[in-house]
C-alpha positions in Angstrom: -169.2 38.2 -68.2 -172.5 36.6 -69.4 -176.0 38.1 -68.5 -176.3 35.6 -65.5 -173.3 37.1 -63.8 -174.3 40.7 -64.7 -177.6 39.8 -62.9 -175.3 38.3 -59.6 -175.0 34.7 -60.2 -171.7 33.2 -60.6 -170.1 29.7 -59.8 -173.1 28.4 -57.6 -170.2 25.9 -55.9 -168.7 29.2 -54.0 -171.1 31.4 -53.5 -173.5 30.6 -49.7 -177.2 30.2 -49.9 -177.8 33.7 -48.3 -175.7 35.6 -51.6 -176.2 33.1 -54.3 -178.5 34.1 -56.9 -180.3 30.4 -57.5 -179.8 29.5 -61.0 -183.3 27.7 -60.4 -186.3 27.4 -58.4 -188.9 25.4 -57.9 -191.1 23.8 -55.8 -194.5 22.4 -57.3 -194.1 18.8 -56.9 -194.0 16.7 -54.0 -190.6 15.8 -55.1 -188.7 18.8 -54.5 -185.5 18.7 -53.0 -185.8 20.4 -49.4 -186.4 24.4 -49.7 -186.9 23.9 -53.2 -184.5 22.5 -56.4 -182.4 24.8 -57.1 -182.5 26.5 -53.8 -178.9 25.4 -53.0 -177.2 25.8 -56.3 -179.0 22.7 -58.3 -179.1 23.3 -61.8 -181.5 20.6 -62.4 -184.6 19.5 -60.6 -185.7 16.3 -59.0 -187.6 16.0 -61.9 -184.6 16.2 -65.0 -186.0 19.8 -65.5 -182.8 22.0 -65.7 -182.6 25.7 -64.8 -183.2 27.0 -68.6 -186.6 25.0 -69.2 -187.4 26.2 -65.7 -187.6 29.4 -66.5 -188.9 29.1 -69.5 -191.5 27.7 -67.7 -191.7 31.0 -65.5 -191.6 33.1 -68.3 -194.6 31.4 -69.9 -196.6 32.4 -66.5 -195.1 35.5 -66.6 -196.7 36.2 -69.9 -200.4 34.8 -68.8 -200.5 37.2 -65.8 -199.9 39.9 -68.6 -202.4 38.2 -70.8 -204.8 37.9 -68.4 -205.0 41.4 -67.4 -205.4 42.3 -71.3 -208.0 39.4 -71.5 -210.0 40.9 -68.5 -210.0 44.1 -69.7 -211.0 42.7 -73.5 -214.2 40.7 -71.8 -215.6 43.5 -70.0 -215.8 46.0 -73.1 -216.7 42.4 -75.4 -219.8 41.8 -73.0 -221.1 45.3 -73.6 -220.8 44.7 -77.2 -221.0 41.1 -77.8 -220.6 39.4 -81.7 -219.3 36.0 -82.6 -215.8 37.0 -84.2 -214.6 38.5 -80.8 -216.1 35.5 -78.8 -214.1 33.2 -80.5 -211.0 34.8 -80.6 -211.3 35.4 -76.5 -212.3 31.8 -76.3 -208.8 30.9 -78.3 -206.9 33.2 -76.1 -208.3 31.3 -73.0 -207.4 27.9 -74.9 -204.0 29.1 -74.7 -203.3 30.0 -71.5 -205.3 26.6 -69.9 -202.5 24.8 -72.4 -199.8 27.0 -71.3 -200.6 26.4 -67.4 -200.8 22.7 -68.3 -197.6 22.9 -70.3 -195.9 23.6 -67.5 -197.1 20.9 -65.3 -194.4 18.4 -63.7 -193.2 16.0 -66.0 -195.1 16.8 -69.0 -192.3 18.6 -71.4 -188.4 18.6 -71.1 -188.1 19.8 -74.5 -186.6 23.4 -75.2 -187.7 24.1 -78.9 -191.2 23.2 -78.0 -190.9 25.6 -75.3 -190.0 28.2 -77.3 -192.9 27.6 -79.3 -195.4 27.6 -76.3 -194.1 30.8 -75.4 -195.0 32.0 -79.3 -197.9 30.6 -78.5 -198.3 32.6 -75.6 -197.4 36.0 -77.8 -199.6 35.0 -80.3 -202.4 35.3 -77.9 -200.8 38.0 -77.0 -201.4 40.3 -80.3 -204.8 38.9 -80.3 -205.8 39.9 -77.1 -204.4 43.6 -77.5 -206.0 43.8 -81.0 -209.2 42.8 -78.9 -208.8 45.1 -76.4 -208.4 48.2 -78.7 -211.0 47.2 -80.7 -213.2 47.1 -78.0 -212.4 50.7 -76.8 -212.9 52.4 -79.8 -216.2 50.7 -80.4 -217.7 51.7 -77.1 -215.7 54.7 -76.8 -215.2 56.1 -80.4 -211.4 56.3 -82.0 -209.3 58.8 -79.9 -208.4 61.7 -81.6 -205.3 64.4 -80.3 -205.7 66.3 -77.6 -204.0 68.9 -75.4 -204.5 68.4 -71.1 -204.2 70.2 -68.4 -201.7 68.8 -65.9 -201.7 69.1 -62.3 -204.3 71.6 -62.3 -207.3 71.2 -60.2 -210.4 72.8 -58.2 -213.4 71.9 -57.0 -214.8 68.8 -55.4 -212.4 66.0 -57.0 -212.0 62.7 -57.6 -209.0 61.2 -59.3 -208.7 57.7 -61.0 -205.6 55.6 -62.0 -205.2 51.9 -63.8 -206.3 51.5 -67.0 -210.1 50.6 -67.0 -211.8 53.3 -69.5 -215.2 51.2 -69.1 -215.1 52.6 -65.1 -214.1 55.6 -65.9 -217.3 55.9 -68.5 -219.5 54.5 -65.7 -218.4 56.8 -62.6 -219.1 60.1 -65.3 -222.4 58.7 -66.3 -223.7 58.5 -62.8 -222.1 61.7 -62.0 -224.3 63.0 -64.8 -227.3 61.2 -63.5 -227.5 62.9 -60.1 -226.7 66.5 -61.9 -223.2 67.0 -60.3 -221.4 67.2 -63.1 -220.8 71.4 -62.3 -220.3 70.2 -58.4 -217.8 67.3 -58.5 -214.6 67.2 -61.4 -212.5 63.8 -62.7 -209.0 63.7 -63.2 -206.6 60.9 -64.6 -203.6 60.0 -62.9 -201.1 57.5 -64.6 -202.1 55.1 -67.7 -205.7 57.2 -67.5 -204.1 60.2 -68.9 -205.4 58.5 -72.6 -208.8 59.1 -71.4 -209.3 62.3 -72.5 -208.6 61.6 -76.1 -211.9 59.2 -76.3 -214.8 60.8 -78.0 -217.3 59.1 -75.9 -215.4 60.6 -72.0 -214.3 63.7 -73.7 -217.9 64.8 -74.0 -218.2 65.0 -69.9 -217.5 68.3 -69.5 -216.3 67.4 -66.1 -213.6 65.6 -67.1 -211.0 67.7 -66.5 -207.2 66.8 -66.6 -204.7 64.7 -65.7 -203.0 65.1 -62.5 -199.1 63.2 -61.5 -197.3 60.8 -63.9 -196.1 57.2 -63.6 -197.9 55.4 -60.9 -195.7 54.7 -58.5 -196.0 58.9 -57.2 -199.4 57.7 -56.3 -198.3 58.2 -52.8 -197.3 61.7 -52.5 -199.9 62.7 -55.1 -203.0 61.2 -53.1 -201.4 62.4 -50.1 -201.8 65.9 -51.5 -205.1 65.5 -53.3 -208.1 66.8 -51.3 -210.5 64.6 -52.5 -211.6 60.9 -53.0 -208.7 58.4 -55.2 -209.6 55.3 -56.8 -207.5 52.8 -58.2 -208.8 50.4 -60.8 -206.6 48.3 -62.0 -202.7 48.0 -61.6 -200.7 49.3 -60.0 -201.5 50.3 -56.4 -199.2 50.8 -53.6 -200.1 49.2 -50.3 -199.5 50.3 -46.7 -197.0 47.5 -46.6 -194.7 49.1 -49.2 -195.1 52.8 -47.7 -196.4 54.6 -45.0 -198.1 57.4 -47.0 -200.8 55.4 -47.9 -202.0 56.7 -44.3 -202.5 59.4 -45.1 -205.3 58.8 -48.1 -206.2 55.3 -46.7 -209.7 56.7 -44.9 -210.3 58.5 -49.1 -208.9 55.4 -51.2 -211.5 53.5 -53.0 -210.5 50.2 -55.4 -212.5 48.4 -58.2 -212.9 45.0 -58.9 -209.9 42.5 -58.5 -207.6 45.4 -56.8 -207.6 46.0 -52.9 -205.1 47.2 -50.5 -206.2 46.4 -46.7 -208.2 49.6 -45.5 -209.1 50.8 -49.2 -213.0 51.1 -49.7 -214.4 48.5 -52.3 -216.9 50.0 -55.4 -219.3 46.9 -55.3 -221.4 46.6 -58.4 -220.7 49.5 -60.0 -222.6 51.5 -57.3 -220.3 54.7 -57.6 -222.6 56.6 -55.1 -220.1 56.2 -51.8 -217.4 57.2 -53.5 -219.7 60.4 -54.7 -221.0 61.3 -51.6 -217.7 61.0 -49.8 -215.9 63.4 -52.3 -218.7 66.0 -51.9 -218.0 66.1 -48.1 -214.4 66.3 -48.6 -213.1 69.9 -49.2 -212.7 71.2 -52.4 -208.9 70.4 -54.1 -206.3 73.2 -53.5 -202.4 72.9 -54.2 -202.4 72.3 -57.9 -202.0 75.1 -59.8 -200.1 74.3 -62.7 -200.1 75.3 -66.3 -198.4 72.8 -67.8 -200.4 70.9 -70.2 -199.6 67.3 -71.6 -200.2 65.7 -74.9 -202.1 62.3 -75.7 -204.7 61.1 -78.4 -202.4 59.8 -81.3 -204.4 56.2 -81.7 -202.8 54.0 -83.8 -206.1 54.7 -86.0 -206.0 58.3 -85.9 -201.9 58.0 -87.2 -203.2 55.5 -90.0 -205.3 58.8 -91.7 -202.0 60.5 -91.7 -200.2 57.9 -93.7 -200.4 59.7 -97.0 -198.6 62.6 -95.1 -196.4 60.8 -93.2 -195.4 58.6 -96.9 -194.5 62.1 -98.2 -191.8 63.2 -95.5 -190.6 59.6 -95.4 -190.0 59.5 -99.7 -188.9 63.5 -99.5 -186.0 62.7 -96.5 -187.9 65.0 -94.4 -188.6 62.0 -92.2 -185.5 59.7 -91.7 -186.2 57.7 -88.6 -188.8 56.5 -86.0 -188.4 55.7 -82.4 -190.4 53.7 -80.8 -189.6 54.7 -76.6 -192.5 53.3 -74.2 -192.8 50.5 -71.9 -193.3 50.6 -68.2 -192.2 53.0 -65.7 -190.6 52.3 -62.1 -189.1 54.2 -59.4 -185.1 54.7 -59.9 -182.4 57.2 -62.0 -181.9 53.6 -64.3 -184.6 54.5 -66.7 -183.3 58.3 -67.0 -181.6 56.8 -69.9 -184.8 57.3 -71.8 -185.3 60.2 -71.4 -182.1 61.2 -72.2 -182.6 59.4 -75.2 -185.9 60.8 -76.2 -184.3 64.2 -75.9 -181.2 62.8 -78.0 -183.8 62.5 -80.7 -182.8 64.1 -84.2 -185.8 66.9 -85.4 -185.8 64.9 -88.2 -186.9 61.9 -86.3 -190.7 60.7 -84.8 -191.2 59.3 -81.2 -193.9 56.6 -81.0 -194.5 56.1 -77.1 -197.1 54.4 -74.5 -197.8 52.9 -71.4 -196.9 55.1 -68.1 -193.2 55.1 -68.9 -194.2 58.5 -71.3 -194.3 60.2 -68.2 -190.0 60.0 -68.7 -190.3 63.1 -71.2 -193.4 63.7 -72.1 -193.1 66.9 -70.5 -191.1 68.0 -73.6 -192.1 69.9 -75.9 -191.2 68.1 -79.8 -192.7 70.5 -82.1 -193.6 68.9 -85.6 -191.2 68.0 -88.0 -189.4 70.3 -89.7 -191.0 71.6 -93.1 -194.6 69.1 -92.1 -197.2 69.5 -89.5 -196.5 66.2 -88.6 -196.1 65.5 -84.7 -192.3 64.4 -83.3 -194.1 62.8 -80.5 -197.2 60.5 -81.1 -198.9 59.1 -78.0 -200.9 55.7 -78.6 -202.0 55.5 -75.2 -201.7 52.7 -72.4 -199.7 50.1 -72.5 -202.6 47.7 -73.9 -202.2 50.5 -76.6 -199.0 49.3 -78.0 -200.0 46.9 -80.9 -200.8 50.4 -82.1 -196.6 50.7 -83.3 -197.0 47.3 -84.5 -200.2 48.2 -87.0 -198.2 51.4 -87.9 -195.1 49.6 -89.4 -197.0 47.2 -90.9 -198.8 50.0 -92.9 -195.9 51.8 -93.6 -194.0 48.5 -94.9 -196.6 47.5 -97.2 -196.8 51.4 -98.4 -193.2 50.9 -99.1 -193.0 48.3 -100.2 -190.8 47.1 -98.1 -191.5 43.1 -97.3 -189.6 42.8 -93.8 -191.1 45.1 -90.9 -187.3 45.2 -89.4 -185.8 46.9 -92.7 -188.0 49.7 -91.8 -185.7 52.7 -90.5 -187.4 52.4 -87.0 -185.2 51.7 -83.3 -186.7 50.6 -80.7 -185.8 50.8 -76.7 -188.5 49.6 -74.0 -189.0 49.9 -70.3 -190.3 46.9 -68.4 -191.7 46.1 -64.8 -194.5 43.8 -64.6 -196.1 41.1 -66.6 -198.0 43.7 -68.6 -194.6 44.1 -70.5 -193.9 40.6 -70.4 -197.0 39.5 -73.0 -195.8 43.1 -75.0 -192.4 41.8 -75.2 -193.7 38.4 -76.4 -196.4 39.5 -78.2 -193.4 41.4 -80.7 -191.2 38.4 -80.5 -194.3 36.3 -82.0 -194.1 38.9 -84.9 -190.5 38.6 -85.7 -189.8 42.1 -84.6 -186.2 42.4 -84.1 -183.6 44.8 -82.4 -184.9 45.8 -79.2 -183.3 47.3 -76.7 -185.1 46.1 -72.9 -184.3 48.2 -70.0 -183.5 49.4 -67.4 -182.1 46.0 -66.1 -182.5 42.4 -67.7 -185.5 40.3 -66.3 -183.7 37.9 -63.6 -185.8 35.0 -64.9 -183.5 34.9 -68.1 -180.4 33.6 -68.0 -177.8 33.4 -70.4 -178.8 30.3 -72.4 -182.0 32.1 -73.0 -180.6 35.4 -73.9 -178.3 34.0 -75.9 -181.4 31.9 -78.1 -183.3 35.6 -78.0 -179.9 37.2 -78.9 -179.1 34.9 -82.0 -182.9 34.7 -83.5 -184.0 38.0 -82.6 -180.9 40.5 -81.4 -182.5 41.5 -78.4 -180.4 43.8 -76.6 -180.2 45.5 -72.6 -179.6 49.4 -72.6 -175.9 50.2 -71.8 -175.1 53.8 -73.0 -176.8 55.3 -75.5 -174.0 56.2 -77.4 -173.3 52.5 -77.7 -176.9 51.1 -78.3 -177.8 53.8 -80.5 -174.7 56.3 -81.9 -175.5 55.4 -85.3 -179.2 55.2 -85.8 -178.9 59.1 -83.7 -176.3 60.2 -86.3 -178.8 59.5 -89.5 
């Protein structure tokens, strides 16, 4: 059974429209056959485009909705702190996804390596934009160093921020500062935030407190429990339309910038003071009285001054293998299997995770590696923060000596669910990193032509069992 079928296609010829899974679709062009080509089993369009360039073509705009968000983020933090180097490398990343969108364009390319290159292209940008992006935080908001938080511990008058965008979160403490609340009114993370606290430049607001929840789709029990204001400033936000919880926050739920729900307040121009006023007449936050902390801070920079360290174990065995478990996290048991794995883990072995998928086990306590003081389980942050794995092996290949990243004893397994993992994915394919494992299910937009290219040229894999995906690299 090929990936196609796994994913429940089959012999288009038998199955009806209403339980046929369309080995294409699309409907751009005036020419399309009616509901759309491939809406009734067409493997080619009206055009001559068949079902594998097609989505090809979707997984090229798949990877600019990822790259855009990245590119967003990138201009905001660029504009505080403009210079020509980063100017130019946003304006190439912007030259690539105006050629990408025109790339796929009816009737302009029918040919499948040139595809394949576009969507190198498209990962190429890809590392550049992330690169940006971290850069770009650590310049306004100083490396991150390690750091232990509190989780789901609150008090006080409270207002709690998911997404991703540090530059708000900077912004909202500043003018807390500047009316002198910061003793009356706390902050806490929630989701990809939780890397907050590991910045020099928000760690110095005292009132930044903890982090509160994990992956962001329990946004909707948590708000419904939190007391206070909620903001949501980036990705990803639940709307009333997916669940009915969000009625219960709606009248406290403030978005920023390109996100909105219908009933959600908008922050307009980075006046913060509704939101502040609001939360003071909102009782105080009661109900979360944990002690569990959580662990974050382990920048790809911050590793890099542990290298000579980290050489050491590697050349003395006391280090045999590193994991590389992250990616994004979605409701369902499916992506149990990495936490399973992370647990699977040998003490002898170092987890490298980010993104909002950490909240699968980074509950768990991993200690340090036997006979070092070297962390089992680095955090690098959000999911923009994942080049950071990338830098690492680099540094530890050309320590090595090693001249192919992939002969490096690392394994790799990664959760997806939005186009944020799409340009991540692409981004490592650019590279030539090899030997992922993608999870929990295979993207429906490849089929099995296109797994079977990715397959071949870079042994890309879907999760099974662990046993079977990684019984040998977990027996080192």
């Amino acid at each position: 059974m090929g990936l196609f079928d796994f994913l429940g296609g089959g012999n288009s010829k038998e199955c009806s429209q209403k339980d046929c899974h369309p080995k294409m679709f699309c409907y751009q062009c005036e020419m399309s056959m009616p509901e759309g080509c491939g809406a009734h089993g067409q493997e080619i369009g009206t055009c001559g485009k068949t079902a594998t360039k097609s989505r090809l073509q979707d997984l090229m705009v798949f990877g600019l909705k990822g790259l855009s968000a990245y590119r967003e983020h990138a201009r905001e933090l660029i504009d505080m702190n403009p210079n020509a180097d980063d100017l130019k490398t946003l304006i190439e990343v912007d030259d690539v996804m105006s050629e990408t969108l025109y790339f796929t364009l009816t009737n302009v390319n029918f040919n499948f390596n040139e595809h394949i290159q576009q969507l190198m292209k498209v990962g190429e940008a890809g590392v550049k934009v992330m690169d940006l992006l971290s850069g770009g935080h650590t310049n306004v908001l100083g490396v991150p160093t390690p750091v232990t938080v509190t989780q789901n511990k609150a008090e006080g008058k409270g207002i709690l921020i998911s997404g991703h965008n540090l530059d708000m979160l900077h912004k909202l403490l500043e003018r807390i500062q500047e009316r002198g609340l910061e003793d009356t009114i706390n902050v806490y993370t929630h989701s990809e935030m939780l890397p907050a606290h590991a910045y020099p430049e928000l760690r110095k607001f005292k009132n930044l407190k903890g982090n509160i929840g994990g992956a962001w789709f329990d946004q909707t029990d948590v708000f419904s429990k939190w007391n206070g204001t909620c903001v949501v400033n980036t990705n990803c936000i639940v709307p009333p339309e997916k669940s009915k919880k969000v009625a219960n926050y709606i009248d406290r739920l403030y978005t920023y910038k390109i996100v909105g729900i219908e009933g959600a307040k908008k922050i307009e121009n980075d006046n913060f003071d509704p939101l502040i006023d609001q939360t003071l007449e909102l009782p105080d936050v009661t109900g979360f009285d944990s002690d569990a902390t959580l662990t974050t801070g382990h920048h790809y920079k911050t590793i890099l001054t542990l290298a000579p360290a980290i050489l050491d174990a590697i050349k003395s065995g006391k280090i045999k293998r590193f994991w590389v478990i992250a990616g994004c996290d979605a409701p369902g048991h499916g992506r149990d299997y990495f936490r399973e794995l992370a647990q699977k883990v040998p003490e002898d072995h170092v987890i490298i995770t980010s993104s909002c998928g950490k909240f699968r086990f980074n509950d768990i306590d991993f200690g340090t590696v036997p006979g070092t003081e070297i962390p089992r389980y680095l955090d690098l942050g959000q999911c923009n923060d994942s080049n950071g794995a990338v830098h690492i092996a680099l540094a530890l290949a050309d320590a090595l000596g090693v001249k192919d990243v992939n002969e490096l004893p690392i394994s790799i397994a990664l959760m997806w669910m939005e186009q944020k993992a799409v340009i991540i994915l692409l981004a490592l394919l650019y590279l030539g990193i090899k030997d992922i494992y993608l999870g929990a299910k295979a993207p429906q937009f490849v089929n099995d032509e296109i797994f079977g290219f990715l397959q071949e040229n870079f042994n890309l894999g879907v999760i099974s069992d662990i046993e079977s995906d990684f019984g040998k690299e977990l027996a080192e």
